[in-house]
Kinemage of the C-alpha trace (Angstrom):
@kinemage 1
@onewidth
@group {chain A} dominant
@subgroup {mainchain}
@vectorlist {calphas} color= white
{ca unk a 1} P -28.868 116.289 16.587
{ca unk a 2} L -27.616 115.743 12.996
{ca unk a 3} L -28.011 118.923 10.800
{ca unk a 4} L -27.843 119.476 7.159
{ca unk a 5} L -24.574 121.475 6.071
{ca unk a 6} L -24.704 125.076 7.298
{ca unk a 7} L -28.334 124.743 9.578
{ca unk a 8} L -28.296 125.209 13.042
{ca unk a 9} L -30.313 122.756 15.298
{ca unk a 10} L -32.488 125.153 16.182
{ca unk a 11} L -33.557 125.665 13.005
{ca unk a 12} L -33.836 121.989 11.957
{ca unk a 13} L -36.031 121.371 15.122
{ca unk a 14} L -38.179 124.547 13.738
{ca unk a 15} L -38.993 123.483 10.571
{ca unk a 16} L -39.865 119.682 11.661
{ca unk a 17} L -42.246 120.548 13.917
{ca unk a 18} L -43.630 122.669 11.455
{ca unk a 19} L -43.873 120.002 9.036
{ca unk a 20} L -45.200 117.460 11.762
{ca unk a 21} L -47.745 120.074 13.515
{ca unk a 22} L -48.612 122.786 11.340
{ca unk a 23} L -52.207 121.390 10.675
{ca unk a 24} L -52.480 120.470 13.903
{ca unk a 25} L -51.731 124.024 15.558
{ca unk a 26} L -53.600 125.806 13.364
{ca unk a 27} L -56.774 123.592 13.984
{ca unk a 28} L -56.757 124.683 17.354
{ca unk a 29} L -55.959 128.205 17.195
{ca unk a 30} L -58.624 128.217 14.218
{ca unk a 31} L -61.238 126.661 16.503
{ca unk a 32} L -61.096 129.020 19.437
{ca unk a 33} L -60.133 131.936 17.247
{ca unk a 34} L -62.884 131.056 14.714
{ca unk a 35} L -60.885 132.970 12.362
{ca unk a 36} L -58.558 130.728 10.229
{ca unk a 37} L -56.529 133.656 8.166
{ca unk a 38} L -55.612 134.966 11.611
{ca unk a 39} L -54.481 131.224 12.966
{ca unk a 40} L -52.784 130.989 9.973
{ca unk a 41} L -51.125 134.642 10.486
{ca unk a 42} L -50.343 133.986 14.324
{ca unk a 43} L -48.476 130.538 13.918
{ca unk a 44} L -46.433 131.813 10.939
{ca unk a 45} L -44.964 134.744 13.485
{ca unk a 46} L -44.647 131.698 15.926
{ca unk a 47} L -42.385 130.014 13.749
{ca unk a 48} L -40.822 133.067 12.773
{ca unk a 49} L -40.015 133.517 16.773
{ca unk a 50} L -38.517 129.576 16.968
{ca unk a 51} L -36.032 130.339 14.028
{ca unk a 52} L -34.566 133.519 15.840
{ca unk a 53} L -34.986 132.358 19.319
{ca unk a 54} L -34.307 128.114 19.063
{ca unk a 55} L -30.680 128.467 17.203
{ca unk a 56} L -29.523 130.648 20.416
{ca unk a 57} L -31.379 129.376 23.284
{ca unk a 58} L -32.130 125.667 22.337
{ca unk a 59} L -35.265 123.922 21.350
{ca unk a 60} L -38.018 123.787 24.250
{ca unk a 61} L -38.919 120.906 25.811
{ca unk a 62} L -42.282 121.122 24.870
{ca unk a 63} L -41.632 122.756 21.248
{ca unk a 64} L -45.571 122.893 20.540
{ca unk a 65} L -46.783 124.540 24.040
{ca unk a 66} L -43.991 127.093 23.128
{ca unk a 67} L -45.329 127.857 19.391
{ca unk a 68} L -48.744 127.407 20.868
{ca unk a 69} L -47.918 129.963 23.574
{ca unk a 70} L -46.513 132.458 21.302
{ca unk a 71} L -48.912 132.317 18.619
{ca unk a 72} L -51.450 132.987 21.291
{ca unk a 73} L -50.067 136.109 22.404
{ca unk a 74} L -49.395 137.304 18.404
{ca unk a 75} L -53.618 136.419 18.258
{ca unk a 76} L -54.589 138.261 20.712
{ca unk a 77} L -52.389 141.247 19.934
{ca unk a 78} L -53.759 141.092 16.275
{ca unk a 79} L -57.216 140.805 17.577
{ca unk a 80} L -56.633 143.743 19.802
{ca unk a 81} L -55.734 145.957 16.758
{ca unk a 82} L -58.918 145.071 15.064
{ca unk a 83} L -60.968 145.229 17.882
{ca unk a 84} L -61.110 148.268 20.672
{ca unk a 85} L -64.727 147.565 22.499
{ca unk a 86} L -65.556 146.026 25.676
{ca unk a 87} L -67.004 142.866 24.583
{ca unk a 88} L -64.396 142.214 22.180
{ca unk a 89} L -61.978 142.567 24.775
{ca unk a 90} L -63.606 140.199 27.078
{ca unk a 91} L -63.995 137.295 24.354
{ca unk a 92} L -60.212 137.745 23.530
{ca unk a 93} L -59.509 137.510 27.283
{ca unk a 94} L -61.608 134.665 27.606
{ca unk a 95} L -59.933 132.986 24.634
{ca unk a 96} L -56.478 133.222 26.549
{ca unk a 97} L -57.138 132.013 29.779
{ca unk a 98} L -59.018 128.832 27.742
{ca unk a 99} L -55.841 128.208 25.231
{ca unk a 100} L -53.406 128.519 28.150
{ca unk a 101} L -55.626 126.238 30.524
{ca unk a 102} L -55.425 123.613 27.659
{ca unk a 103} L -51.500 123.907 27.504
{ca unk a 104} L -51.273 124.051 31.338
{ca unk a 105} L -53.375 121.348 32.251
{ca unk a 106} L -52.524 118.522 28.907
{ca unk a 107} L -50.054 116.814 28.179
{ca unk a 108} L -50.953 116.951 24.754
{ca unk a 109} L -52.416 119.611 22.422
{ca unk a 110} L -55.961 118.118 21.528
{ca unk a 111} L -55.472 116.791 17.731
{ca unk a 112} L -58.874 118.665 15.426
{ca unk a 113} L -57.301 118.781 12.291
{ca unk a 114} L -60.602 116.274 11.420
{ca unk a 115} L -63.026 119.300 13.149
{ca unk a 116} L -61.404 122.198 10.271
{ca unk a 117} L -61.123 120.201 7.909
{ca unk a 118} L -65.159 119.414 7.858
{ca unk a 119} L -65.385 123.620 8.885
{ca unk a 120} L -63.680 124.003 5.665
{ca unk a 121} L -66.422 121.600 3.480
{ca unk a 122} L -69.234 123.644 4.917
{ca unk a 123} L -71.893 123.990 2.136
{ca unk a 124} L -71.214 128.047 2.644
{ca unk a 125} L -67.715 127.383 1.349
{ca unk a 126} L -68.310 127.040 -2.821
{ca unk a 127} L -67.435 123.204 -3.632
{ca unk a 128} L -64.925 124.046 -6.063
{ca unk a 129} L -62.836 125.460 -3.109
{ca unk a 130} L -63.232 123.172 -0.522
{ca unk a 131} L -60.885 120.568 -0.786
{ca unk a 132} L -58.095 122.882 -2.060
{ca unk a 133} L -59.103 124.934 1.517
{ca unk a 134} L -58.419 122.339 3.531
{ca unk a 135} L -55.208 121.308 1.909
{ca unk a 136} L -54.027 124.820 2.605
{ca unk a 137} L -55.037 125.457 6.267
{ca unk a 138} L -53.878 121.375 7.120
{ca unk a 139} L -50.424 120.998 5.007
{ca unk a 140} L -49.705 125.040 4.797
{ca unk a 141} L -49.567 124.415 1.295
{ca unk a 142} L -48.853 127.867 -0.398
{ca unk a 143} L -51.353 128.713 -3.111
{ca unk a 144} L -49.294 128.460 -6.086
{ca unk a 145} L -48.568 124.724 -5.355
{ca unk a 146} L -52.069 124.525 -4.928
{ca unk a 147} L -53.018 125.698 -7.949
{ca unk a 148} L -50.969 123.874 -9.882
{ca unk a 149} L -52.907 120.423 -8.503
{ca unk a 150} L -55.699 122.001 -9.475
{ca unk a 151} L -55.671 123.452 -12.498
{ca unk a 152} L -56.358 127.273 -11.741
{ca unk a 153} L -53.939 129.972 -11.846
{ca unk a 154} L -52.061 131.006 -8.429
{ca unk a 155} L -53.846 134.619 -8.218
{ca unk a 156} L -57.101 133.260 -9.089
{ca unk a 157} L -56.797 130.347 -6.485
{ca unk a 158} L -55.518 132.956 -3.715
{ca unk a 159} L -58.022 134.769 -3.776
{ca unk a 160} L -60.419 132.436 -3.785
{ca unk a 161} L -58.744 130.947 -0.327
{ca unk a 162} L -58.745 134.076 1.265
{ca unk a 163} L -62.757 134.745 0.676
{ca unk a 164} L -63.385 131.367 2.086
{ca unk a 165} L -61.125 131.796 4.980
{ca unk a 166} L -63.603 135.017 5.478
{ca unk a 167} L -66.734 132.857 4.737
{ca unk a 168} L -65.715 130.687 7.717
{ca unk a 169} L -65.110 133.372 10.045
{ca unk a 170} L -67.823 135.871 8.775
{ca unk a 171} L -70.725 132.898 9.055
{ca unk a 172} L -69.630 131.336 12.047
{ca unk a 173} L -69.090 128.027 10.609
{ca unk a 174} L -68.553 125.808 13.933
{ca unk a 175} L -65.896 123.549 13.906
{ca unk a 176} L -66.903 119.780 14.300
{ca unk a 177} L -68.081 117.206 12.545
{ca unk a 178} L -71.172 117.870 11.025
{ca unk a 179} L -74.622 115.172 11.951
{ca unk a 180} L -74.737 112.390 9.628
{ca unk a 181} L -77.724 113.739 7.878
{ca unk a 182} L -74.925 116.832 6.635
{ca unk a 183} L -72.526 114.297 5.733
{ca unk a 184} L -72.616 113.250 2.243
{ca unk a 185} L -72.093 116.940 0.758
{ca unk a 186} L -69.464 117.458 3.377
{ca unk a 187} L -67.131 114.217 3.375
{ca unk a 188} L -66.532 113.976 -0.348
{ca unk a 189} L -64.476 117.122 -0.049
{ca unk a 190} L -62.643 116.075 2.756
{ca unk a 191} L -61.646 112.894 1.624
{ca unk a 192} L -60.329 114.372 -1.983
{ca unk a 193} L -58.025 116.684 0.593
{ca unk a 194} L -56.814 113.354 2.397
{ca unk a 195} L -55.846 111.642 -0.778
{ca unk a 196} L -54.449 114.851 -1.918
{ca unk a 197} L -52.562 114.819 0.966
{ca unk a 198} L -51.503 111.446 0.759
{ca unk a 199} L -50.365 111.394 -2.514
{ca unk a 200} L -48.232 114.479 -2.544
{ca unk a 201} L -45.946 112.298 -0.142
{ca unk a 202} L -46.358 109.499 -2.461
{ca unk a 203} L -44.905 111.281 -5.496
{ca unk a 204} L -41.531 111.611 -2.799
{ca unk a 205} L -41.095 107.939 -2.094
{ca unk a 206} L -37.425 108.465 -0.435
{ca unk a 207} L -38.453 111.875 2.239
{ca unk a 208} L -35.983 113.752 0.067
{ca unk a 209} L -38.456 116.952 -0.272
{ca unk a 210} L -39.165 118.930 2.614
{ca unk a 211} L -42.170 120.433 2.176
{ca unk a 212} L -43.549 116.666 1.514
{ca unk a 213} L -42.038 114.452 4.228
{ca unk a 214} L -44.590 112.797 5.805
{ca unk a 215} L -47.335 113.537 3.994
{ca unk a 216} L -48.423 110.060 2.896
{ca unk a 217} L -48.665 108.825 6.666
{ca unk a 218} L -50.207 112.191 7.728
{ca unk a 219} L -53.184 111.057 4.668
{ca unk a 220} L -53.035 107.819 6.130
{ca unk a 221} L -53.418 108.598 9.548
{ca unk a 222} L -56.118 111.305 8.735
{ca unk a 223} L -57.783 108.347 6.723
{ca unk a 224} L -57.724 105.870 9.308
{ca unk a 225} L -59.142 108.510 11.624
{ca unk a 226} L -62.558 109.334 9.455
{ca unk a 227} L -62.989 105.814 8.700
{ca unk a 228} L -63.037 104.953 12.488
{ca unk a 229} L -65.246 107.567 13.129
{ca unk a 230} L -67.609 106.971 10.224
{ca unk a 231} L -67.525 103.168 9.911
{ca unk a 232} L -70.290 102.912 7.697
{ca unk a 233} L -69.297 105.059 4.733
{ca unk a 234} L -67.896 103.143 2.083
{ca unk a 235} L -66.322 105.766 0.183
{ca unk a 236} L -64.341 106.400 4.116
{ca unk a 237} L -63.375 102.972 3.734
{ca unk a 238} L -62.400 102.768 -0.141
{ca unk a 239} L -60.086 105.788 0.627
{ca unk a 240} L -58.142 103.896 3.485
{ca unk a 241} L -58.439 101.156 1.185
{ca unk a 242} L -56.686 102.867 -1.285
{ca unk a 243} L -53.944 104.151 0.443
{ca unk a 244} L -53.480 101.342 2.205
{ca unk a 245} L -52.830 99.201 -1.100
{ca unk a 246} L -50.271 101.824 -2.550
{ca unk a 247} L -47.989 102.376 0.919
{ca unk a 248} L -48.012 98.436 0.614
{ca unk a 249} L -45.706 99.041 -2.492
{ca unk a 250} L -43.799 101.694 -1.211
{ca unk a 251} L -40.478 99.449 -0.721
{ca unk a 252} L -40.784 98.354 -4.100
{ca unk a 253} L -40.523 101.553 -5.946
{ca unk a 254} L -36.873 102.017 -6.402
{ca unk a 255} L -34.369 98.877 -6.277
{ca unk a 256} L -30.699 99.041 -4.479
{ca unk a 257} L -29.252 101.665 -6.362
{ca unk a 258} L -32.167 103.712 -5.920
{ca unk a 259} L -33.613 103.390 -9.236
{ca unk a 260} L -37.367 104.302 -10.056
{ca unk a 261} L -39.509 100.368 -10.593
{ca unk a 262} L -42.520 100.323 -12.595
{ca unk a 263} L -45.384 98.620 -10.884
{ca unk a 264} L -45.494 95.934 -13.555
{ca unk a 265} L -41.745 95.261 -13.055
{ca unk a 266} L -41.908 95.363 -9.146
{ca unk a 267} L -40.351 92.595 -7.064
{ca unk a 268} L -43.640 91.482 -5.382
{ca unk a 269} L -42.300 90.001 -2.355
{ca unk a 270} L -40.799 93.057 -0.868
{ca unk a 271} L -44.824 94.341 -0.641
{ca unk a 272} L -46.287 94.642 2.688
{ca unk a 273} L -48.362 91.794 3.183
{ca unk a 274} L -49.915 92.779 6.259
{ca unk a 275} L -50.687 96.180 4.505
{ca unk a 276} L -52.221 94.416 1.290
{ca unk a 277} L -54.748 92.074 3.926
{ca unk a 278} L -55.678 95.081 5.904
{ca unk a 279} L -57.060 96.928 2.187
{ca unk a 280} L -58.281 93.875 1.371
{ca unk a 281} L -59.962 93.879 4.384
{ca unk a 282} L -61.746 97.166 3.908
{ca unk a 283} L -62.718 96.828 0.321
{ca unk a 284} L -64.751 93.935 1.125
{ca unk a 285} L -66.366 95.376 3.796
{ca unk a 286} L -66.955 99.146 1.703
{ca unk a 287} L -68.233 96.762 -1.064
{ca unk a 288} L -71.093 95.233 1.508
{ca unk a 289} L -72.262 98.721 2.013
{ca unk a 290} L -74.229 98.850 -1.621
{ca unk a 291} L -73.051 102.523 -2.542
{ca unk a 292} L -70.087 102.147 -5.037
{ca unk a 293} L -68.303 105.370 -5.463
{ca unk a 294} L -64.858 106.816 -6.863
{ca unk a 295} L -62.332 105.685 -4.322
{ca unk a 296} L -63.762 101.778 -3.874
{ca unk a 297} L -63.163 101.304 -7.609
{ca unk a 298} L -59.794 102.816 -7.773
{ca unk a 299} L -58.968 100.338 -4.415
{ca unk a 300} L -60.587 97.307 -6.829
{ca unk a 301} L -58.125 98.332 -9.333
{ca unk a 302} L -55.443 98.338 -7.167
{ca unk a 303} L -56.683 95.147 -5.695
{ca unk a 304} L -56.640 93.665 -9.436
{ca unk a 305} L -52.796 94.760 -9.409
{ca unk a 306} L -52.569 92.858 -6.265
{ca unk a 307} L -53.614 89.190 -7.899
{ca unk a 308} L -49.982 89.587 -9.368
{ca unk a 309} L -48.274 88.204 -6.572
{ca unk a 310} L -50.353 84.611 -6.762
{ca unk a 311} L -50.799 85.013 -10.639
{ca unk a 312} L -48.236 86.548 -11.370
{ca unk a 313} L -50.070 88.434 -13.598
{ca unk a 314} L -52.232 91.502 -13.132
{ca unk a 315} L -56.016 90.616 -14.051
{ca unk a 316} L -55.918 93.433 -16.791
{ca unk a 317} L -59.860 92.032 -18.036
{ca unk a 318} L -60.388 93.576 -14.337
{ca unk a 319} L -58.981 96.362 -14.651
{ca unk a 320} L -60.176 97.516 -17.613
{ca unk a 321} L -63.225 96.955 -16.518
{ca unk a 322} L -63.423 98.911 -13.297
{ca unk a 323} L -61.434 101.636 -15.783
{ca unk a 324} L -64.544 101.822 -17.622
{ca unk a 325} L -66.893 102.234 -14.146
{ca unk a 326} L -64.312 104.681 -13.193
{ca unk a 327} L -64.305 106.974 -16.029
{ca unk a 328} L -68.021 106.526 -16.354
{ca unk a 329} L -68.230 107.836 -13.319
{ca unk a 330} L -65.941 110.775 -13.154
{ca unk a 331} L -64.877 111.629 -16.825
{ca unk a 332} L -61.386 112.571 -15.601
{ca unk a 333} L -59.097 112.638 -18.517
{ca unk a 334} L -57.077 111.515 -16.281
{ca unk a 335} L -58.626 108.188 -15.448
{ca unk a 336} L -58.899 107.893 -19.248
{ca unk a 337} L -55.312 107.860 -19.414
{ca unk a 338} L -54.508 104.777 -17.374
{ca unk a 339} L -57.909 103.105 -19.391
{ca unk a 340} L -56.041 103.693 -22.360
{ca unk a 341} L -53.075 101.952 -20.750
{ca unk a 342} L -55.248 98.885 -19.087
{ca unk a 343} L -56.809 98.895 -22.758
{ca unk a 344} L -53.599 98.447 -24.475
{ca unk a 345} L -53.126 95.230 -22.267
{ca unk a 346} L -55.835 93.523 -23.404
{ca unk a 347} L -56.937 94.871 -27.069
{ca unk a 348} L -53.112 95.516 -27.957
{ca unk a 349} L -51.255 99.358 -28.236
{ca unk a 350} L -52.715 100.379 -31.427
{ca unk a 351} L -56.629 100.396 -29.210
{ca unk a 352} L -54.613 102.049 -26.657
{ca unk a 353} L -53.120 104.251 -29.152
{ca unk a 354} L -56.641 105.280 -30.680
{ca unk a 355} L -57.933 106.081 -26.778
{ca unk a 356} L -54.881 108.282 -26.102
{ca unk a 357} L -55.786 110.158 -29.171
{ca unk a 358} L -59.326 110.680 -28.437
{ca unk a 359} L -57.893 112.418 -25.820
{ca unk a 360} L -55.638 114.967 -27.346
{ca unk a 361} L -58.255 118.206 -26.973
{ca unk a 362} L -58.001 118.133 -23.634
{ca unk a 363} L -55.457 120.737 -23.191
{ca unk a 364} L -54.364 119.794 -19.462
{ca unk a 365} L -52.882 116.944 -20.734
{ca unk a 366} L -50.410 118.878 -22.255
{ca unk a 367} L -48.235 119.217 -19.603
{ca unk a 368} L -49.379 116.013 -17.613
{ca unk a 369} L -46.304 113.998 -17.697
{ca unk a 370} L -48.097 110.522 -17.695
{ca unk a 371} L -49.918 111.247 -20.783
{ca unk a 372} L -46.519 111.747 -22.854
{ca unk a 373} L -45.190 108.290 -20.729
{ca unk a 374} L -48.187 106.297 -21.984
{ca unk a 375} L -47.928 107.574 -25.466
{ca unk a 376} L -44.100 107.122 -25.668
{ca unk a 377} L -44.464 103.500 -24.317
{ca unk a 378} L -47.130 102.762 -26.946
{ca unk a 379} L -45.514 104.213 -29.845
{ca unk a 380} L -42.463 102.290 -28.946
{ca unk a 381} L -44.715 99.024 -28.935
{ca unk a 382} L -45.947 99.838 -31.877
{ca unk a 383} L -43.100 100.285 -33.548
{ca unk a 384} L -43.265 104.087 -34.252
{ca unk a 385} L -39.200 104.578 -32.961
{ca unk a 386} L -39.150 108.633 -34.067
{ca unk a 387} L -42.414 109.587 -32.429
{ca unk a 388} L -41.807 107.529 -29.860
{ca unk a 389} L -38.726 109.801 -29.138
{ca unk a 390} L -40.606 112.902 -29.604
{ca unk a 391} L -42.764 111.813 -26.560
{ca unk a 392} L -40.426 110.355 -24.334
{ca unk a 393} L -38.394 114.062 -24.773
{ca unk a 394} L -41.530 115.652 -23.595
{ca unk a 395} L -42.230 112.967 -20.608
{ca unk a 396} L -38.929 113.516 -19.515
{ca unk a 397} L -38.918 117.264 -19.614
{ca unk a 398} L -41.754 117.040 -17.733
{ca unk a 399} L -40.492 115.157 -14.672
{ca unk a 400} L -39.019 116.378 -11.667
{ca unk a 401} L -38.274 112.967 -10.079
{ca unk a 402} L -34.746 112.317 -10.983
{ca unk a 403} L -35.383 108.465 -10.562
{ca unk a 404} L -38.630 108.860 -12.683
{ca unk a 405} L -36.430 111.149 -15.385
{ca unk a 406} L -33.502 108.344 -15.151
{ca unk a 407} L -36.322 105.264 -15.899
{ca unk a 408} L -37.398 107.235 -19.266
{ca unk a 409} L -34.205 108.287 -20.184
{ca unk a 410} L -33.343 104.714 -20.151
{ca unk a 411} L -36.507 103.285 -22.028
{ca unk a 412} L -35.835 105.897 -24.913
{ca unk a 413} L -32.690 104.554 -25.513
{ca unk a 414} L -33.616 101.554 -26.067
{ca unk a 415} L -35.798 102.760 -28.933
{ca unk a 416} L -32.928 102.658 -30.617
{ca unk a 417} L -31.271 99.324 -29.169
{ca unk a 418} L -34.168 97.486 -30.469
């Protein structure tokens, strides 16, 4: 096995398999256990045991059984602590001889990542929490990064994660997915967590993070997954849609020398073509549904992008367009940025100028690094070389891509070149 500088193998294997079967693990610890803070709790010691053991004594052969195994017996030792009756006793025996019969008797550990991640968008769970829930007890996501996606501070968001991990276990919120009649106030959640999930490996296009690796085909997969289960929800299919459409570019987004590509500027025969059909695909058929929602007209957009590679020219009438449905719809001032930028295609940058402006109470936006982009590329349009600097120096300060940071560095000096 190839290790980074100064890591053993053992702990290289360790924190893979964490990365590829965290959410998996914990699903079914969670679902037997019906307590998710103490999955959580056991699986962490689990991987705590593979670090000190694995580096010595060599990964398992069946690395998952083992950290399945072991967080099993941390469980049930927690449990016992918390629990001295008969009855208790019983259940927690019962809940061994079930977990190890699985492990014994499979080849596989049974996947219900999709089963917690509906537990977790149970109307008991308040909706604001839901989604952020999921992408804690599925990724492992620590509740600082969460609450930076979000928009909350890190103690607020904590806490709020641990009363809905007690929620779940206190109301005996089963693990499944719910009747179809429960749907609607259930899936919205759990898609937001899939394209959450999805696009925090998006923003690391070349694997170099950790913590990220893998995370756009885990959204992917857990897209492809609800969509095949729920074939008739549009929004299910607008999501896969989606993702499907931006993975398609995926190749494009840095050249040779590893330099960050604008979408406009992208080489559009290095796109996956098969990818591109297959959204295609599933737009059309979300569209023949007759329930139009968030994540079909973000797909449409992208779709609109897609009419490049015969026109070779984004339909930006489009895309405005479905900008304005969008925003409509959600008043994210986020949408609203990338309106402003669609605008400036077709009414010039001084419109998109006056819509970026409009926008300037929102305080978020302050440290939302495609805001500053938008403006700096405007200004620069426009003319407006000093301010155009002023924004580019916060864009950039604001980036932690160094390929991203490298692309603006570059356009703002040639404000000056001009």
């Amino acid at each position: 096995m190839t290790t980074r500088q100064g890591e053993q193998p053992g702990h290289v294997a360790a924190e893979a398999i964490a990365r590829r079967s965290y959410g998996k693990l914990v699903a079914f610890l969670a679902a037997r256990t019906r307590d998710v803070a103490a999955a959580e709790d056991a699986l962490s010691d689990a991987f705590a045991a593979a670090l000190a053991e694995w580096p010595a004594h060599g990964t398992p052969r069946r690395p998952e059984a083992w950290l399945l195994a072991v967080a099993r017996r941390k469980a049930i030792d927690a449990a016992r602590r918390r629990h001295t009756c008969d009855a208790a006793a019983t259940d927690l025996r019962l809940m061994a001889e079930e977990i190890e019969g699985r492990m014994t008797n499979a080849s596989e550990i049974p996947d219900e990542r999709l089963s917690l991640m509906f537990a977790c968008a149970h109307p008991a769970i308040d909706a604001s929490i839901r989604a952020p829930l999921i992408l804690q007890t599925i990724l492992g996501f620590d509740a600082a990064t969460i609450a930076s996606a979000f928009l909350v501070a890190p103690a607020t968001m904590s806490q709020r994660l641990v009363r809905a991990k007690q929620k779940i276990a206190i109301a005996g919120i089963p693990f499944r997915t719910p009747e179809r009649a429960d749907l609607p106030e259930r899936l919205d959640a759990v898609l937001e967590a899939i394209y959450a999930t999805f696009t925090e490996g998006w923003s690391d296009p070349v694997g170099t993070e950790a913590k990220r690796r893998n995370l756009a085909e885990e959204g992917i997969w857990l897209g492809r997954l609800v969509a095949s289960l729920l074939p008739d929800e549009p929004e299910a299919l607008g999501l896969l849609a989606l993702m499907l459409y931006a993975e398609a570019r995926r190749a494009a987004r840095r050249d040779a020398q590893g330099d960050y590509v604008p979408l406009e500027e992208q080489d559009t025969a290095v796109w996956d073509a098969a990818l591109i059909t297959e959204a295609e695909t599933l737009l059309r058929a979300a569209s023949m549904k007759g329930a139009l929602g968030r994540y079909q007209l973000e797909a449409a957009i992208q779709s609109a992008h897609v009419v490049r590679r015969l026109a070779g020219r984004s339909d930006w009438d489009a895309i405005t367009q479905l900008y304005d449905a969008l925003f409509a719809l959600t008043r994210s001032p986020v949408v609203a940025v990338n309106r402003a930028i669609a605008i400036a295609e077709t009414r010039g940058p001084a419109a998109g100028l006056a819509e970026l402006d409009a926008l300037h109470a929102h305080r978020q936006l302050a440290a939302y690094q495609p805001y500053w982009a938008a403006r700096a590329g405007l200004l620069a349009r426009s003319g407006a070389a000093a301010e155009a600097d002023r924004a580019y120096e916060l864009a950039i300060g604001l980036e932690s891509d160094p390929a991203v940071r490298g692309f603006l560095e570059r356009r703002r000096e040639a404000i000056w070149a001009r």
